[in-house]
Structures are given as structure tokens and as C-alpha cells.
N, C-alpha and C positions, 0 to 999 in steps of 0.2 A: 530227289535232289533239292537245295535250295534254292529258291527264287529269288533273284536280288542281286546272282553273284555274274562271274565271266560267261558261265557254261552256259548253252542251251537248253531248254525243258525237256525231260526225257518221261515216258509213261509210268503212268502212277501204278499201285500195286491193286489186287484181287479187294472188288467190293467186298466191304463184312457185314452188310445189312446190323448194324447195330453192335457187333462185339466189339466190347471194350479193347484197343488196343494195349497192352499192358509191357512188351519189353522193348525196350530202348535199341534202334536199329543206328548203325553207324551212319556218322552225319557230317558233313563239310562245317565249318566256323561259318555266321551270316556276316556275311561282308555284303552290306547294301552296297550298290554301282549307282551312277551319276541315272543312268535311267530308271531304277527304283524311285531316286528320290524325284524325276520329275512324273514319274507313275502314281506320287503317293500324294504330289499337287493337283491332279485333278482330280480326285479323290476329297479333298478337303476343301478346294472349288461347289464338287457337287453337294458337300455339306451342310455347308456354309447358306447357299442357292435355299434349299429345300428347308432348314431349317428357319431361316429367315421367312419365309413364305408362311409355314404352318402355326407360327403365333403371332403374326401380325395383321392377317387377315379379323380375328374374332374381335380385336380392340373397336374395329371399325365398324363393323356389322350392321350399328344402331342408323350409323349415316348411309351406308349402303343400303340399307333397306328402304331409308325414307327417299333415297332417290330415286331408284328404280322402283319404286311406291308395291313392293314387296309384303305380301300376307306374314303372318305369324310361321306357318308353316312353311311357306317358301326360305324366311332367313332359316328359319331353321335347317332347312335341306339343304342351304348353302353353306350353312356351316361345318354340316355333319358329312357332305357326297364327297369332299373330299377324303377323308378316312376311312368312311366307305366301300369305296372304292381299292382303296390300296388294300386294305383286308383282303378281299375279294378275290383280289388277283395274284397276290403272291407266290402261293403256292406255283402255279402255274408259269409265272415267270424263272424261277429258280429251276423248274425242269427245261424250260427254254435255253436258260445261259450253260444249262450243263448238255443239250441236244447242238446248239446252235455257237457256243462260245460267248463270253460276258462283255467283248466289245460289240456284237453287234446289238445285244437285247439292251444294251448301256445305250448306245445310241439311238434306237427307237423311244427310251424312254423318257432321253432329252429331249427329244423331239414330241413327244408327246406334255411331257412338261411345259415348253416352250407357247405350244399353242394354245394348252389350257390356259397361260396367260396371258398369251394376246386375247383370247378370246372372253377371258373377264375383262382384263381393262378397257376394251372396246365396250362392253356388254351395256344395252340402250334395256334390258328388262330382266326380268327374271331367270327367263327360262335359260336365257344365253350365259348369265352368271352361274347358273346352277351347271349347266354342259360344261362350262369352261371348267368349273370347281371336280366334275366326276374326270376329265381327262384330266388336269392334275392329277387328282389322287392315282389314275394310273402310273403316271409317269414319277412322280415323285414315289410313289410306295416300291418299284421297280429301283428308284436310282437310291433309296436309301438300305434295301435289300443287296443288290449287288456291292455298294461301296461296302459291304461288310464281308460277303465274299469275296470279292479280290483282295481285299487284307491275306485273308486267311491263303490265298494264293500264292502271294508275294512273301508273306513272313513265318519262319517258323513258331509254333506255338508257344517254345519259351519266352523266344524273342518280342509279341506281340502286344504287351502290354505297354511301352513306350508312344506304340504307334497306337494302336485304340485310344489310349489318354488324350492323346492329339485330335484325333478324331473326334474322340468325346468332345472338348474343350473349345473345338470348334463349332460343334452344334450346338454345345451351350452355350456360346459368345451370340451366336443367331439368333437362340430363343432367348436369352434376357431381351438382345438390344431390339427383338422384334416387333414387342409391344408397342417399346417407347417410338421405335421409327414409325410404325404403325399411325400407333395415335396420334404423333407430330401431323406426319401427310395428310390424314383424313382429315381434322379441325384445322391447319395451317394454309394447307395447298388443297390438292384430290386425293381422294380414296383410291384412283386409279392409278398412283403412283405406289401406290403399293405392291400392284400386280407388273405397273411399266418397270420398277426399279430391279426384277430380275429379270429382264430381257437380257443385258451384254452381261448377266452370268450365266446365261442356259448357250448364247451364243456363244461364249468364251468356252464352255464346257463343249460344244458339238467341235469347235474345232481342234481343242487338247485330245478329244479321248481317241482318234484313229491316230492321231501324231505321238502322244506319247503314250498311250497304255497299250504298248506292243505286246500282246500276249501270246503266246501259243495257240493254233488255228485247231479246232477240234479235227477229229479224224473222219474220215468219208465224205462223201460227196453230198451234193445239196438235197439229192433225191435222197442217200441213205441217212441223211439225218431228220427231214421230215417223217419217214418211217419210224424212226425210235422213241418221238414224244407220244406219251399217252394222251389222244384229241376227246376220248370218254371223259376219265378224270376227272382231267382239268374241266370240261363240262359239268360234271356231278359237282364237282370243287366249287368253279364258282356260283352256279345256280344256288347250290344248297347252303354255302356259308351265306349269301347273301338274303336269302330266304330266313336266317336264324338272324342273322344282325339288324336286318330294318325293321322287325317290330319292336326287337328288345330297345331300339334307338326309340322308335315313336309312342312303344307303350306307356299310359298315362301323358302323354304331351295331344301327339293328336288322335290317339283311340286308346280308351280303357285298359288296364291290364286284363282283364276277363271279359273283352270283346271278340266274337269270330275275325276280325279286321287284325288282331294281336297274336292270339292262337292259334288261327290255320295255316300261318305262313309259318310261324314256328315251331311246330308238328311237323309239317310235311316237309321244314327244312331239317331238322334233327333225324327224321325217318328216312328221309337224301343221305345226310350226312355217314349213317348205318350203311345204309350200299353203298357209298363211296369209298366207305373204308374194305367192306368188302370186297369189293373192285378191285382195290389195289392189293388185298390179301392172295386171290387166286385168278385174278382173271390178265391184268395189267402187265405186259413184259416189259418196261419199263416205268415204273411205277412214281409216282412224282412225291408221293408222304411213304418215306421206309419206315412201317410202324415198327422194326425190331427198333428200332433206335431207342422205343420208351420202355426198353426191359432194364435199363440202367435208373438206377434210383438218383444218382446226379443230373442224370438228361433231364429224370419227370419232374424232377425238383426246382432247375432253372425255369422250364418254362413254366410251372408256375406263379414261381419267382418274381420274371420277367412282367408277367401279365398284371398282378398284383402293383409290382412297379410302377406300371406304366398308369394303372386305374388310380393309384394315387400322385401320380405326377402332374394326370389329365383332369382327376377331379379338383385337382388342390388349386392350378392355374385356372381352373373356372372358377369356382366359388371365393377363392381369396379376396379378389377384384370388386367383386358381386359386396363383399363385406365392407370392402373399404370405400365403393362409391354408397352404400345403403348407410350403413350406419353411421361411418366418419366424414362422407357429405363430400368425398375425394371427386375430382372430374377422372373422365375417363382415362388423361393422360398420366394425372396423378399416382389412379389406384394402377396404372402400369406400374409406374416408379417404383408404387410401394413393393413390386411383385421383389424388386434384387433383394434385399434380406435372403430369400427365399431362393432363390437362383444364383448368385452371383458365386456361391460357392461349388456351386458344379463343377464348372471349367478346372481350376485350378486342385478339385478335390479327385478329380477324374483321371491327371497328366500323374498328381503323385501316386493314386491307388496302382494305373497300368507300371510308376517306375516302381513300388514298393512289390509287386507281385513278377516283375523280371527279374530283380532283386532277389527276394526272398523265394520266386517259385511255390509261394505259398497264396491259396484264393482263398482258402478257408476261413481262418481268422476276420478276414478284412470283411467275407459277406455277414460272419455273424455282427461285428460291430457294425457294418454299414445298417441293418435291420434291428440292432437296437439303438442305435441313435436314433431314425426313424420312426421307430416306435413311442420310444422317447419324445421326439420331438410333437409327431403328434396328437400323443397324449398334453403336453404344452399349447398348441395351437387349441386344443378345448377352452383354455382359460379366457379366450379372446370375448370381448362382452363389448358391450355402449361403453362404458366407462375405461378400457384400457388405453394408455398412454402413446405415447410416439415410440417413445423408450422401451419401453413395456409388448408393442408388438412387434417390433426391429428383431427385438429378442425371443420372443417365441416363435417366430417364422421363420428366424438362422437356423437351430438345430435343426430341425427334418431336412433341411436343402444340404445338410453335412453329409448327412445319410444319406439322401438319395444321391448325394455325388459319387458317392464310395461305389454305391450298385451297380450305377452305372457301365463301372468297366471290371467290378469282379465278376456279378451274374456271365460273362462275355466266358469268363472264365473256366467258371462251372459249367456252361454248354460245351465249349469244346474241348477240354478235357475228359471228358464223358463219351467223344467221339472217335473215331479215324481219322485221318486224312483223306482217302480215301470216299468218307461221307459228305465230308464237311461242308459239301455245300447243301446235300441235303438237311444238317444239323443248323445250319446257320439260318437257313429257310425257316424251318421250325419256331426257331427262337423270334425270330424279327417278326411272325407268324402271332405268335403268342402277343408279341408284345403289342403287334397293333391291335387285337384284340381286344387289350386293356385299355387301349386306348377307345376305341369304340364306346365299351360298355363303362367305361368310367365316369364321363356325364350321366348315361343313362341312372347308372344306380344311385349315382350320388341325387340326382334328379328328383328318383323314387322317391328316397330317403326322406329328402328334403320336400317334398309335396306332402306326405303322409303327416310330417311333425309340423310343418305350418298349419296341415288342416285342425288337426286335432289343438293346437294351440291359439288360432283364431275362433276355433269352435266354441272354447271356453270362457270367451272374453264376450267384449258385446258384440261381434258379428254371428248374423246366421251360420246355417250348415252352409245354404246356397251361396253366398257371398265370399265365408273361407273358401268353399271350395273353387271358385273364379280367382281367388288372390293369390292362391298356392296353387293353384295350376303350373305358370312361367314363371321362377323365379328372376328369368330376366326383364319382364313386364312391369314383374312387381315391384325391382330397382326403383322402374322411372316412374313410376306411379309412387312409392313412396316420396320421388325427389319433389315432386309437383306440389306435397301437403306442405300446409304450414304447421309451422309447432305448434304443436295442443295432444290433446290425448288420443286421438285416431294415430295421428305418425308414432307416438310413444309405443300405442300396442303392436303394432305392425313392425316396429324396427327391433322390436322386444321379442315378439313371435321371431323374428328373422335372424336373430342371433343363437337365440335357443335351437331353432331347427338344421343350422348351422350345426351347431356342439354336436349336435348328433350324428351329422354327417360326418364329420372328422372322427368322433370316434369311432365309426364303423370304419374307418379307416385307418385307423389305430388298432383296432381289433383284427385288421386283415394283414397287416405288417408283423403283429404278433403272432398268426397263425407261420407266416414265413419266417419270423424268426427262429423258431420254437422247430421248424423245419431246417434251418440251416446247422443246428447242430447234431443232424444226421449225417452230414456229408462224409463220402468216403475221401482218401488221400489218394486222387487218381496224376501220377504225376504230369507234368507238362514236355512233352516229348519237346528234345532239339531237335531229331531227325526231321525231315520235310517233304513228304510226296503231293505232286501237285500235275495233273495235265492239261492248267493253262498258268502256267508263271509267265514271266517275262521271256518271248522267244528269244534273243537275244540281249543281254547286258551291254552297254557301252562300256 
């Protein structure tokens, strides 16, 4: 049935562990009801909360470090334990809301959110910022997980693209304005108001989501629904992703790429991640990753997609910044500023892609142009040097943020149309899965990248090996140790070294946008069912 409309939720149809659903079952007209739309406000509540959070914390970083008189390695672990973390645990959460129902694992996750920041903005040292930052990441990576399954609850698949745009549009109004609020509070007032300014929205969200997101209550009792999650798994799940993601975060930062400290953990997590998958092949009766799902060439295609997306959304918001306070001599609140070029077209490029695709029922088209604008773009964003203009870089950082606003909410597309309903929560997992993913490993590579082409560029000029290799170590060190020089020839080669190893970063990310292009024009025409099976909509419509 529909979710949205008079009727109550009725049971959803036989799992298809990954077969494409392919013909169109009889379907009621979606008439959203007064309690959809206050179901779809706290939904953009928690958006709004979580998005704001996730890019405003990093503007600040420099001052929160030197308060809490924080190592090199410590900022770092505060930046990264939150992403971390929501990797980590996703999987495992998306088996919970589909064992337990998605208001109650919603509400633990505000609740987890909540005290992650109280418990940074109180935080008197390190280790307390660092805790506060890992329970965030659980809490937010769960509440930005779920906010995308319960869409897929509440609205049929045709239907769902007006509502994703909004959603999108709203995340994107938090990470533009996040920096700039960011860097306001930290240099105007406290950095602590960074973490105190989402309190009355984690508070406003604990008391909206038992009140208005009235969903259907899963079936069985509290003992037979503890029985049905898989407690293995999810064990192998998070041990072993977490095992693979924190060296590839710390290699070359704080141990070598070809250190035992880099290696062992990512061996023995990749060698996890084998028997976990095997786990859930033959051993798991409810299994939390349905690998049939990736025999579909549209499923394996978004979450590649997605990942890609997300590695150049996450690298491109680091490094941009890094350009504009290094080379153009921008303060920290500035090189925010300069970020909207670059963002400001999401929101609104995201509301049209979800209205053009309920419209047209067409994903295809919109992911190939969103991935050659992208591409396009940048391939553009290379041009960026010491000598480029105000005018000159407004314009090369517009195009890619066109692009990436388009992906946004077609890739949304490509994943569950590639699905059941019946899946979809496992499909939606998947996806949000991948995408933190990218997010993760997006610093790191672009990181790599950019450590290898400083050294080799500082190598050449008049610094030592030993010296390049200290200066391309952190390119965020190297910012404020560039800002500290005066003008003469040491800042010349160093801001020169920085720009070069820069281009290089972007094109590898230019080169990975091409690889997803050049893949989006395999997609099959899978179409966007009206029909709607769901076993937690809204239990009753107003």
C-alpha cells in the first residue's frame, strides 16, 4: 500500500534478496495526509541538526586544538572519529531499525547525538572531545541513515524525488552555512558554541519523533525480535570495517604506508571482512548485507557512484579552503566564504534534479550530465594557480558544485530503482554505506596524493629530502607555517610547491569522476514503480 494516505500499513510482500523487481503491481494515487507532512518535518529537523554539525566543526579545528593544547594526532582523531564511526556502524544499525522499527533506533540515535555534544562542548581536553566526536559519529551516521529510509517508507519511488530535493536542499543549506557559522563562533565568540548551537535541535528532534513519526510497530515481541538480528555480523561488520578504515585514515599521517602499524590492521581487516561476508552467505538467518542485491549492474554502479561522489565532495571541501587561506592569504572565515561558488548550487540544483526526475521518471540522462559537468568542472578547478583572479576562481569552483548537485539526488535514484521494496532498507543501507565510505577515504587519498607531489616538488627546489619530507607531511600545518613567512623566495617555493601538488589532487579526482562517467552510460532503464510495499509507513494517516 501507500504510505502517506487514510489507510493503515498492511505487510509488505516476500523478500527477493536482490531480484530486480520488473512489473508494475496495482497502486492507490499518493495523496500525502497532514501526518506525512508533519513526519517529513522531522525528517528535515534531523537534516538540517547533523548537516550543520559535520562542516562546521573542521573550520574551527585550529582554535580547538590550541585550547585544549591538543597533538597533531589528537586534532586529527577529532576530526576524523566522527566519520569513523558512522562507517562503522551502519550496517548494523539498518539491521536494527528493520529488527526493532526505525522510531526506536531514531531515537537512541538522538540521543546519542545529543550527548556527543554535550559532551564536546563541555570537553576541558582531548580525550573528552575525541569521545564526545566517536558518539556523534554514531549518532549522526544512524540519523542520517534512517532519514533516508523512512523516505523510502513513506513515499512511493515515483513519487520520491520532490521529497529527496528537499532533503537534499536542506543538507545543503547546513553545509554551506556551516563553515561560515562555524568560523563566525570559533574567532567571534567560542568554538563551543558550535557543538552548544545544536542542542534545542537534537532536543526538538527527541520530542517530534515519538509524536509525529507514527510508524507501524514491527511484528513480534521484544524477545522475538532480539532473536532475528544477527549479534555475529554485526560484530565481524564493525571490527573488520573499522580495522580497514583507520589505517587507510592514518597511513602516511601518523605511520607510513609500508609500516606493520598500516598493514596489519588492514590485512586482518580485509581478511574479516572475507568471513563476514561469508557469514552472511551461509551461516546468518537474518543476514544484515543481502550481497544478492549487487548482481544488478545499476545497484554496483551507484554504490560506486556514490563513493566516488562523496571522495570528491569530502576531498574538494578540504583542500579548497587549504588553497584559499595558503596561497590567497584568505583568514579562515574568508576561505569558508569562498567555499559557496562551490556549494551554493546544491540546494537548489538538487530540489530541480528530484522535480525533473518525478517529472520525466527519467534518472539516466540527469546522472550522465551531473558526472560530466563534474568532470568538467574539475578538470577546471586544475587551472587554479597563485596568479588566478576573484573572478577567475568564482568561476572555476561553480561548475563541479552543478554537478555534484545533480548526483546528489539522481545517484538516490539509480539505487533504488535497482531494488524492491521489499529490500529497500537493506538497499538504502548499502548506499549511505558506500557513501560514508568516500567520505572516509577522501581526505585520506587526496592526502596521499598530495604528500607524495609536495615531496617530490620541495625535493627539487632548495629544500632537503628530510625537510620536504616534514613540510608535505600535514598539509594542514603547512597552511600556517606558510602564513607565518614573509615574502621572499622560501614562501614563493612553498606556495608554488602547494599549488602544483594541489592540480594534481584535483585531477585524480577528475580522473575518478571520468571513470563514473564513462560508467553511467551503461545504465539499464529500470523503471520507477508507483506501486508501494512498505511494513513500517505511517500506522495511521490523519
Amino acid at each position: 500500500m501507500v504510505a502517506g494516505t487514510q489507510d493503515c500499513a498492511e505487510s509488505p510482500q516476500v523478500n527477493t534478496q536482490g531480484h530486480v523487481h520488473t512489473h508494475e503491481e496495482p497502486s492507490t494515487p499518493f495523496n500525502p495526509s497532514k501526518g506525512f507532512y508533519l513526519a517529513f518535518l522531522v525528517l528535515t529537523v534531523l537534516a538540517m541538526m547533523v548537516s550543520l554539525d559535520g562542516t562546521s566543526v573542521s573550520v574551527a579545528l585550529p582554535i580547538i586544538a590550541n585550547t585544549l593544547d591538543c597533538s597533531t594526532m589528537e586534532t586529527f582523531w577529532i576530526c576524523t572519529g566522527f566519520l569513523l564511526s558512522s562507517a562503522t556502524i551502519l550496517l548494523p544499525l539498518g539491521a536494527l531499525s528493520i529488527a526493532f522499527g526505525r522510531v526506536p533506533i531514531l531515537v537512541i540515535c538522538a540521543c546519542c547525538f545529543l550527548v556527543g555534544i554535550i559532551v564536546s562542548g563541555f570537553a576541558q581536553g582531548a580525550s573528552a572531545m575525541l569521545t564526545g566526536r566517536i558518539v556523534q559519529g554514531v549518532g549522526g551516521g544512524g540519523l542520517i541513515l534512517l532519514n533516508d529510509i523512512v523516505i523510502t517508507d513513506l513515499v512511493p519511488l515515483s513519487q520520491r524525488g520532490n521529497y529527496f530535493g528537499i532533503i537534499g536542499s536542506v543538507w545543503a543549506l547546513g553545509s554551506v552555512s556551516g563553515p561560515v557559522i562555524g568560523g563566525a563562533l570559533a574567532y567571534k565568540a567560542s568554538w563551543r558554541w558550535i557543538f552548544w548551537i545544536n542542542i534545542p535541535f537534537a532536543v526538538t528532534a527527541l520530542v517530534m519523533l515519538p509524536l509525529l513519526l507514527k510508524l507501524t510497530a514491527t511484528p513480534g515481541t521484544f524477545r522475538e525480535q532480539l532473536k532475528r538480528f544477527d549479534y555475529v555480523g554485526s560484530f565481524l561488520c564493525v571490527s573488520c570495517v573499522a580495522a580497514v578504515l583507520i589505517p587507510i585514515t592514518w597511513g602516511g599521517i601518523e605511520f607510513s604506508w609500508s609500516s606493520w602499524q598500516t598493514l596489519l590492521p588492514l590485512v586482518l581487516g580485509l581478511a574479516g571482512l572475507a568471513g563476514f561476508c561469508s557469514w552472511q552467505i551461509g551461516h546468518a538467518k537474518e543476514p544484515i548485507l543481502h550481497l544478492g542485491l549487487l548482481r544488478s549492474y545499476n545497484m554496483g554502479y551507484s554504490l560506486f557512484a556514490t563513493m566516488i561522489n562523496a571522495l570528491i565532495v569530502y576531498g574538494a571541501l578540504y583542500f579548497l579552503p587549504l588553497y584559499y587561506e595558503a596561497v590567497k592569504e584568505y583568514t579562515p572565515v574568508l576561505a569558508g566564504v569562498s567555499l559557496f561558488p562551490a556549494t551554493f548550487t546544491v540546494a537548489p540544483l538538487s530540489i530541480i534534479t528530484g522535480c525533473i526526475v518525478t517529472k520525466t521518471q527519467d534518472y539516466r540522462v540527469l546522472t550522465f550530465i551531473g558526472w560530466f559537468t563534474t568532470t568538467l568542472g574539475l578538470g577546471l578547478v586544475c587551472l587554479l594557480d597563485v596568479d588566478t583572479s576573484v573572478v577567475q576562481w568564482v568561476f572555476l569552483s561553480l561548475v563541479p558544485g552543478i554537478g555534484l548537485g545533480i548526483l546528489y539526488t539522481s545517484l538516490s535514484f539509480v539505487n533504488q530503482a535497482a531494488s524492491t521494496d521489499t529490500d529497500m532498507a537493506y538497499t538504502v543501507t548499502l548506499f549511505v554505506f558506500f557513501r560514508t565510505l568516500g567520505q572516509c577515504v577522501g581526505v585520506a587519498i587526496g592526502s596521499a596524493i598530495f604528500q607524495n607531489c609536495m615531496f617530490e616538488n620541495l625535493r627539487g627546489s632548495s629544500f632537503t629530502s628530510s625537510e620536504a619530507s616534514n613540510l608535505a607531511r600535514d598539509a594542514v600545518r603547512l597552511v600556517e607555517h606558510i602564513k607565518t613567512l614573509a615574502k621572499g623566495d622560501e614562501k614563493a617555493v612553498l606556495v608554488e610547491a602547494f599549488v602544483r601538488s594541489l592540480q594534481v589532487v584535483w585531477a585524480a579526482m577528475c580522473g575518478m569522476a571520468g571513470l563514473a562517467l564513462i560508467g553511467s552510460a551503461f545504465l539499464k532503464n529500470i523503471p520507477l514503480r508507483a506501486s508501494h510495499h512498505t511494513d513500517q509507513a505511517l500506522a495511521c494517516a490523519d
